[in-house]
MIVEXMI-323449 format. One record per residue: x, y, z of N, C-alpha, C in turn; residue in one letter; residue number from 1. Coordinates in steps of 0.2 Angstrom, whole numbers, plus 5000, padded with zeros to 4 digits. Example, Ala and Ser with C-alpha at 12.3 -4.5 7.8 and 13.67 -1.06 7.14 Angstrom:
BEGIN
  n.X  n.Y  n.Z ca.X ca.Y ca.Z  c.X  c.Y  c.Z residu num
 5066 4972 5039 5062 4978 5039 5066 4984 5039      A   1
 5064 4989 5035 5068 4995 5036 5064 5000 5039      S   2
//
This chain:
BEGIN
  n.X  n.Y  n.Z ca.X ca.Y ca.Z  c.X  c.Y  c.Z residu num
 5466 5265 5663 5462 5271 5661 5465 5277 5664      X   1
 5467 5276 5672 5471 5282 5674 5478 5286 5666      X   2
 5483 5278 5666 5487 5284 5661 5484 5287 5656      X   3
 5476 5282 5651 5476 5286 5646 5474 5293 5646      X   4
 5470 5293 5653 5468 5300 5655 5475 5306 5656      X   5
 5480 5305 5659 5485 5307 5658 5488 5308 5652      X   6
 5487 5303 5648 5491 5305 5640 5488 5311 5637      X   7
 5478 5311 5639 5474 5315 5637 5478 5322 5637      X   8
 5477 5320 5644 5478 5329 5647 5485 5332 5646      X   9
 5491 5327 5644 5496 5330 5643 5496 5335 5633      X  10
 5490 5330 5632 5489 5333 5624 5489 5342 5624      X  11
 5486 5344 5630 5484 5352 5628 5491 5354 5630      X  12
 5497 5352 5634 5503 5354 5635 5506 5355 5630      X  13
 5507 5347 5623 5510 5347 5620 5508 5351 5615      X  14
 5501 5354 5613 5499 5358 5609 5501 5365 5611      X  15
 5503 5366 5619 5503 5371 5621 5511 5374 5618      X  16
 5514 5368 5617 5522 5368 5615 5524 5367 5611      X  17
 5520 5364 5604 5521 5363 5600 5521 5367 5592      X  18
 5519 5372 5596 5515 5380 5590 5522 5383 5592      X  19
 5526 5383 5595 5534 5388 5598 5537 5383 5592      X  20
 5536 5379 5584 5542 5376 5582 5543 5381 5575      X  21
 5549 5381 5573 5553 5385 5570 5548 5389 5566      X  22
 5545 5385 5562 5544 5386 5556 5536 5387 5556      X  23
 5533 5386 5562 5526 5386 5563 5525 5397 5564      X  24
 5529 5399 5568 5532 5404 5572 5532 5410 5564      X  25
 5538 5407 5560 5539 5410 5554 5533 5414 5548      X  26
 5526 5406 5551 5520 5406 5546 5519 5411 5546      X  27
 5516 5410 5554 5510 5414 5557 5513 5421 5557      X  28
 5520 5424 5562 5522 5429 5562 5521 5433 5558      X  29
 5525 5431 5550 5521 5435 5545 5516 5436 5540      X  30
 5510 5432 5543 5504 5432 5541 5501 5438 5545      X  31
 5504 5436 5553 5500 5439 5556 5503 5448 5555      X  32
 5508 5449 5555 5510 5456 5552 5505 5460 5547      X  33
 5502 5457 5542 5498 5459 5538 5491 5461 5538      X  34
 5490 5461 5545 5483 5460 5547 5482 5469 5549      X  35
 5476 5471 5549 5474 5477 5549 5474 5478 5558      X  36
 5473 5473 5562 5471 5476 5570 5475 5469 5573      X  37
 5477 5471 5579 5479 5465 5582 5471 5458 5584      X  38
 5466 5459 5582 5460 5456 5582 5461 5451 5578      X  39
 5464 5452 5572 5462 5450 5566 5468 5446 5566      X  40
 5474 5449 5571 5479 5442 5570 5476 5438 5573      X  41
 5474 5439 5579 5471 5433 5582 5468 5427 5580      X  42
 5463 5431 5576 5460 5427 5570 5464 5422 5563      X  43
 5470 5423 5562 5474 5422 5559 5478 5417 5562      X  44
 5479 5417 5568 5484 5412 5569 5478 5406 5574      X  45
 5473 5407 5576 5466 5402 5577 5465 5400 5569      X  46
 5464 5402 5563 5464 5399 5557 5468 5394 5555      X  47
 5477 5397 5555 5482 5391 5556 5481 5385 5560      X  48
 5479 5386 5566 5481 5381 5569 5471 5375 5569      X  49
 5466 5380 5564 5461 5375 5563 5465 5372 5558      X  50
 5470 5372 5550 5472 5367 5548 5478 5363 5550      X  51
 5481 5365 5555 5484 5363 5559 5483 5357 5562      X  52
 5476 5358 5564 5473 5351 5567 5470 5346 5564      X  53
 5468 5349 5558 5464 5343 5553 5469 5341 5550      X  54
 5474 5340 5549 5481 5338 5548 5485 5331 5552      X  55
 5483 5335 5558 5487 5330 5563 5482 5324 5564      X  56
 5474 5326 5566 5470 5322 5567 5470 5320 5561      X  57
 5469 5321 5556 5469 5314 5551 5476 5309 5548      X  58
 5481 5312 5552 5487 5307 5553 5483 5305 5558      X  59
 5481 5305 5564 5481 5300 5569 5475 5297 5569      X  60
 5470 5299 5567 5463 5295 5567 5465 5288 5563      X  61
 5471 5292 5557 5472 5286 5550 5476 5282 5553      X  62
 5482 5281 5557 5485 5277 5561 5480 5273 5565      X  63
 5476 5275 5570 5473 5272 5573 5468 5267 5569      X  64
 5463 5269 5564 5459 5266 5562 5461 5260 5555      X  65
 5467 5264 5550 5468 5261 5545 5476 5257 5546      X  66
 5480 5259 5551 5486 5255 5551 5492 5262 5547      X  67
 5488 5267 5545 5493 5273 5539 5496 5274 5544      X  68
 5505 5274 5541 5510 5278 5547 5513 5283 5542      X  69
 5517 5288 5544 5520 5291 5541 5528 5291 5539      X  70
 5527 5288 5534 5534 5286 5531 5540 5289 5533      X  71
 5545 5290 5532 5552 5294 5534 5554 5298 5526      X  72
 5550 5294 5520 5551 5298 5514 5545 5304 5514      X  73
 5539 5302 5517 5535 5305 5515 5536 5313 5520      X  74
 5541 5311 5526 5540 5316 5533 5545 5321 5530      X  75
 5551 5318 5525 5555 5323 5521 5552 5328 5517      X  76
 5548 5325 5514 5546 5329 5507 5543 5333 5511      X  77
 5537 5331 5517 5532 5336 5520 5536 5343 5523      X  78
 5540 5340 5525 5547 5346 5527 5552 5351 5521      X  79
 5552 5346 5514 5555 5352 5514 5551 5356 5509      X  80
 5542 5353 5506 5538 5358 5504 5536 5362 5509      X  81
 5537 5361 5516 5534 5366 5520 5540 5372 5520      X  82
 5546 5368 5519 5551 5373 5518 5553 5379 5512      X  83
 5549 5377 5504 5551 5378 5501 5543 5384 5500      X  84
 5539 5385 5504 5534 5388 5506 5536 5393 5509      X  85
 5538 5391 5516 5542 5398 5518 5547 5401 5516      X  86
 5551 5399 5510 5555 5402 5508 5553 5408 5504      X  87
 5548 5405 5498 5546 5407 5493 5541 5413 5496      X  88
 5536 5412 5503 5535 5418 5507 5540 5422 5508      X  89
 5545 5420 5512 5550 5425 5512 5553 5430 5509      X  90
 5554 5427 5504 5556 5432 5498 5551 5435 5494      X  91
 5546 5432 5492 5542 5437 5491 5538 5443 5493      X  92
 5541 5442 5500 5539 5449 5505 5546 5451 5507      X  93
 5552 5450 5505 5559 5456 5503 5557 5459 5497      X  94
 5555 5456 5492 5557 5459 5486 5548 5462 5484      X  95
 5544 5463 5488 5538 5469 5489 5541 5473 5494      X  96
 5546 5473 5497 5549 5479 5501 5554 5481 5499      X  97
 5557 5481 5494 5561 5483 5488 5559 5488 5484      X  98
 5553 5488 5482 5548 5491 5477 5545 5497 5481      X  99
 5546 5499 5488 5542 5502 5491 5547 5509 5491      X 100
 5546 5514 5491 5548 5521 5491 5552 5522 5499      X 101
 5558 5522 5499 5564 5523 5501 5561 5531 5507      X 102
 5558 5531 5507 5555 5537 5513 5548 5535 5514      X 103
 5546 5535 5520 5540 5534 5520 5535 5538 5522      X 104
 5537 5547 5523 5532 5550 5524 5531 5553 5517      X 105
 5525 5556 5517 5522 5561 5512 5522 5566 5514      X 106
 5523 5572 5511 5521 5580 5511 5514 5583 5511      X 107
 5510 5586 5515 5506 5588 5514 5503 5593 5507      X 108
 5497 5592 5506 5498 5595 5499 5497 5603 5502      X 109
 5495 5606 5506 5490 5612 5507 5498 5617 5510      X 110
 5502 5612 5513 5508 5616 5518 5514 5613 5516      X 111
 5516 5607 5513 5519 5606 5510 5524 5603 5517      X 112
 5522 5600 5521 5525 5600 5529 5524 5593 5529      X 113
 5529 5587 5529 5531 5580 5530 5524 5577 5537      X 114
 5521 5573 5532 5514 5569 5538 5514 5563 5536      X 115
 5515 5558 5541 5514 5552 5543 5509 5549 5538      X 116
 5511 5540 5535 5508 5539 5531 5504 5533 5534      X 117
 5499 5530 5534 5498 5524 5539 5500 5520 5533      X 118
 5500 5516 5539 5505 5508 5536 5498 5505 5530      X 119
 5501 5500 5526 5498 5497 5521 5496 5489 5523      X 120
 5491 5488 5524 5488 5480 5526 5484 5475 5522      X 121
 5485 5472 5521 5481 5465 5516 5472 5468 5519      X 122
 5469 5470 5513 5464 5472 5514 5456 5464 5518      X 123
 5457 5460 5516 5456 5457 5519 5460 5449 5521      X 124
 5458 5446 5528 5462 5439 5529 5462 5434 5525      X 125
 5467 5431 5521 5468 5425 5519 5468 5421 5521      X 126
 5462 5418 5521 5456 5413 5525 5461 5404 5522      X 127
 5459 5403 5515 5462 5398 5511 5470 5398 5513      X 128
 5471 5404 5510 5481 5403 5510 5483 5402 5518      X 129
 5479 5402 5525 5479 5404 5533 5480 5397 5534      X 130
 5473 5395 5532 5470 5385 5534 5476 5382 5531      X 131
 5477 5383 5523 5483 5380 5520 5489 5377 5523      X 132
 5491 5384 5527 5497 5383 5529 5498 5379 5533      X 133
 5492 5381 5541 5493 5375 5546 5490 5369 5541      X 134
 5488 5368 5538 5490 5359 5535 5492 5356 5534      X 135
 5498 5362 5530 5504 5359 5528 5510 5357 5533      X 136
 5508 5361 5538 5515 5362 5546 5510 5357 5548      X 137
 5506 5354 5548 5502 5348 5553 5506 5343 5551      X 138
 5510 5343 5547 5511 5336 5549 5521 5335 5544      X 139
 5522 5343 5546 5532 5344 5546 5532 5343 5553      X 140
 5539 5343 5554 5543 5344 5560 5540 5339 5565      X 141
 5538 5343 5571 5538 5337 5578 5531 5336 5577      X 142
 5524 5336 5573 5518 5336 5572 5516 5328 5572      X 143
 5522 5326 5569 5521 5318 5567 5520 5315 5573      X 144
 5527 5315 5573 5528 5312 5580 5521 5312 5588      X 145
 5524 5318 5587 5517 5317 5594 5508 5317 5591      X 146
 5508 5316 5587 5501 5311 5584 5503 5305 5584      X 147
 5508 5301 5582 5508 5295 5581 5510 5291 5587      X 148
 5514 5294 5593 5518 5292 5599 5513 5290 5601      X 149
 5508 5296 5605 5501 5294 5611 5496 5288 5607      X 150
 5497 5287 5599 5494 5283 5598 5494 5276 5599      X 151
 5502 5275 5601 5505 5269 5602 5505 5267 5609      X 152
 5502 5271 5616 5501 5273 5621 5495 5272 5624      X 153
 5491 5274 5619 5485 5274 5624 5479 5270 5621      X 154
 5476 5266 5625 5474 5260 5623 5467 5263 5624      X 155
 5464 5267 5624 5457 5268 5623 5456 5274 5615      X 156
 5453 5270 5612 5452 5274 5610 5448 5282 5607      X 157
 5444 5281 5614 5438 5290 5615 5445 5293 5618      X 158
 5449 5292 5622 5454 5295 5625 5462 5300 5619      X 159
 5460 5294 5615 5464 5295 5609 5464 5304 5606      X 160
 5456 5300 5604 5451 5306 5602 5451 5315 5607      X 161
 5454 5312 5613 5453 5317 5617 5459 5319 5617      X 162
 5464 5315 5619 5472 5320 5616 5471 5324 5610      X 163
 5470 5321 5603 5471 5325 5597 5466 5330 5597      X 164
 5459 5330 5603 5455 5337 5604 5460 5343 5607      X 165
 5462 5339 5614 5464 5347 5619 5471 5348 5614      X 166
 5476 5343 5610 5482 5344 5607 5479 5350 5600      X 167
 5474 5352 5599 5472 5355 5594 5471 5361 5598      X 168
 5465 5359 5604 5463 5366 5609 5473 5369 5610      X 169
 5475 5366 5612 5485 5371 5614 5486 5374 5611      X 170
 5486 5369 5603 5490 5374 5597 5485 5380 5596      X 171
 5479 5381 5597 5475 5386 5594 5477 5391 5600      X 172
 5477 5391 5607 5478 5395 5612 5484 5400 5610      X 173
 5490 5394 5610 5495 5397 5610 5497 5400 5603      X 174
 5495 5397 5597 5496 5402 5591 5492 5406 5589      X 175
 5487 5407 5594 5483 5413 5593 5487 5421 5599      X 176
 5491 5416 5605 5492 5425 5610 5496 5425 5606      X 177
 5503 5419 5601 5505 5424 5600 5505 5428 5593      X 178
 5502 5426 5590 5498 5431 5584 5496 5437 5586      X 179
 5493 5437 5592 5491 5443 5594 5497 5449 5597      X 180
 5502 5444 5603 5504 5448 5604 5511 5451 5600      X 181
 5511 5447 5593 5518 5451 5589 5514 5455 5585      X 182
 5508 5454 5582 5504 5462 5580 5504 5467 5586      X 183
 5502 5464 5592 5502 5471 5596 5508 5475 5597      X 184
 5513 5470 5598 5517 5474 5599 5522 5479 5592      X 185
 5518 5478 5586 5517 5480 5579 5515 5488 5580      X 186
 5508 5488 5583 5505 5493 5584 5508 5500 5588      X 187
 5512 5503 5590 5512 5506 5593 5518 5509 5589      X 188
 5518 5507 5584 5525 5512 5579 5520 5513 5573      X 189
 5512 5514 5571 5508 5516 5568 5506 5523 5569      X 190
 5510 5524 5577 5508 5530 5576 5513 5538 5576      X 191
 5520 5533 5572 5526 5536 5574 5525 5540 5569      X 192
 5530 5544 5567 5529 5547 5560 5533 5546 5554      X 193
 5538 5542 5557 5539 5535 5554 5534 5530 5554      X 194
 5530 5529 5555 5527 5521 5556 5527 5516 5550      X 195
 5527 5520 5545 5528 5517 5537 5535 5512 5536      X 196
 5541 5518 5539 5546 5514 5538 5545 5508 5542      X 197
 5546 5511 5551 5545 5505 5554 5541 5500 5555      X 198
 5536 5499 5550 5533 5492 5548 5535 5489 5544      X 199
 5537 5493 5536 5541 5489 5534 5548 5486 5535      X 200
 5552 5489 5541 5558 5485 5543 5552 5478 5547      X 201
 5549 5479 5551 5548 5475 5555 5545 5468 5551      X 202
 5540 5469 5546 5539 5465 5541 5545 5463 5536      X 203
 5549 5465 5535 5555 5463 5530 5558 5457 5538      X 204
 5558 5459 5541 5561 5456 5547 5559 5447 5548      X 205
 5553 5447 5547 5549 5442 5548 5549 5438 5541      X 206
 5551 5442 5536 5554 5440 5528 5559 5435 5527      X 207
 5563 5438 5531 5570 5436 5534 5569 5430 5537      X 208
 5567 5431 5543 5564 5425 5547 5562 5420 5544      X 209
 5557 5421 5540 5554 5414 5533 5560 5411 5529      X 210
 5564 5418 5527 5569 5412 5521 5575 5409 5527      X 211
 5577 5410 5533 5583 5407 5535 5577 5400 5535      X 212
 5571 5400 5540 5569 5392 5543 5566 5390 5536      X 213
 5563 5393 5531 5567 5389 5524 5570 5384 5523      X 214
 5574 5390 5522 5582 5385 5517 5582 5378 5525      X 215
 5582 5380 5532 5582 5375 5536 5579 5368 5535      X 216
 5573 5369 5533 5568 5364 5532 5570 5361 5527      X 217
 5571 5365 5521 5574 5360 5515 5579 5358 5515      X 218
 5585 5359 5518 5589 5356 5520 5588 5348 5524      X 219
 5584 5351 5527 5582 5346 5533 5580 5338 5528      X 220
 5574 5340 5525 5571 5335 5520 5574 5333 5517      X 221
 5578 5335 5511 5584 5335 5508 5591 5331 5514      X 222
 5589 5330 5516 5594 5327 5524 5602 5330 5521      X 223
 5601 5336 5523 5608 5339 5522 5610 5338 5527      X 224
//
């Protein structure tokens, strides 16, 4: 009982460590870019990380209960559609920054004197496409594994149940500060007189970001 208890408690670790992999980093980052306030990223990457866990918990509940493992074809494919996801996100937030006006201040209509434009944000959270994504990262990259491992480890089952809880409590911790803190540290060039520009580099940034761990992932699956 003592180790299950230990496996338990190692769960909030591995969640706490587990939201730092490539491609989880990529989602969130620039979803969370998008948000009106850094409150709302917070809210955006606690979203992710709910489908995040209804993903892993139903690989692990289904190992434990039905015998379901996850195949090494099936772990590809979930890797390179999670890949071909960021990818397709990535570029479609280069090529809306393409389309965006090469200067980012406006003229004042009254004095004709260059004034600051506030930055432009998804008018409300993408609740559907937020959940989606952590479901589909639930169960790429190291997700498998540490669902499936402790469940070969730990011989009680409530115990089980308690790893995949605090392993869901981590991920949500941890992919919510840092949600929060790449918006905040977003905010303090909203109030530059560039700030337009400068969100847009920062967001094309995070574009970026999405197609390099892309092509990664699809490569990965694809067992380049």
């Amino acid at each position: 009982m003592t180790g299950d208890l230990n496996w338990a408690l190692l769960g909030l670790l591995f969640g706490l460590l587990h939201s730092f992999d490539a491609d989880h980093l990529a989602a969130v980052g620039m979803m969370a870019s998008d948000t009106r306030r850094p409150w709302d990223a917070l809210r955006v990457g606690w979203a992710w990380a709910l489908g995040h866990f209804f993903s892993v918990a139903a690989l692990g509940l289904g190992v434990v209960s039905l015998g379901i493992g996850l195949t090494p074809w099936l772990q590809s494919g979930l890797e390179t559609t999670a890949g071909v996801f960021l990818l397709g996100m990535g570029l479609w937030r280069l090529a809306g920054l393409r389309k965006s006006p090469g200067d980012s201040r406006g003229s004042s209509p009254a004095t004709g004197a260059l004034s600051p434009q506030i930055p432009s944000y998804a008018p409300v959270i993408p609740w559907g496409k937020t959940v989606g994504m952590g479901l589909l990262h639930g169960l790429a990259g190291t997700a498998g594994v540490l669902a499936l491992a402790p469940a070969l480890a730990i011989s009680s089952a409530v115990m089980y149940v308690a790893y995949l809880g605090l392993f869901g409590l981590g991920t949500a911790l941890s992919m919510g500060l840092f949600a929060l803190t790449s918006r905040s540290a977003q905010a303090p060039t909203e109030r530059w007189s560039t700030g337009e520009r400068w969100n847009a580099r920062l967001k094309g940034t995070w574009g970026l970001v999405s197609v390099v761990v892309g092509i990664r992932f699809v490569a990965m699956g694809l067992g380049a």
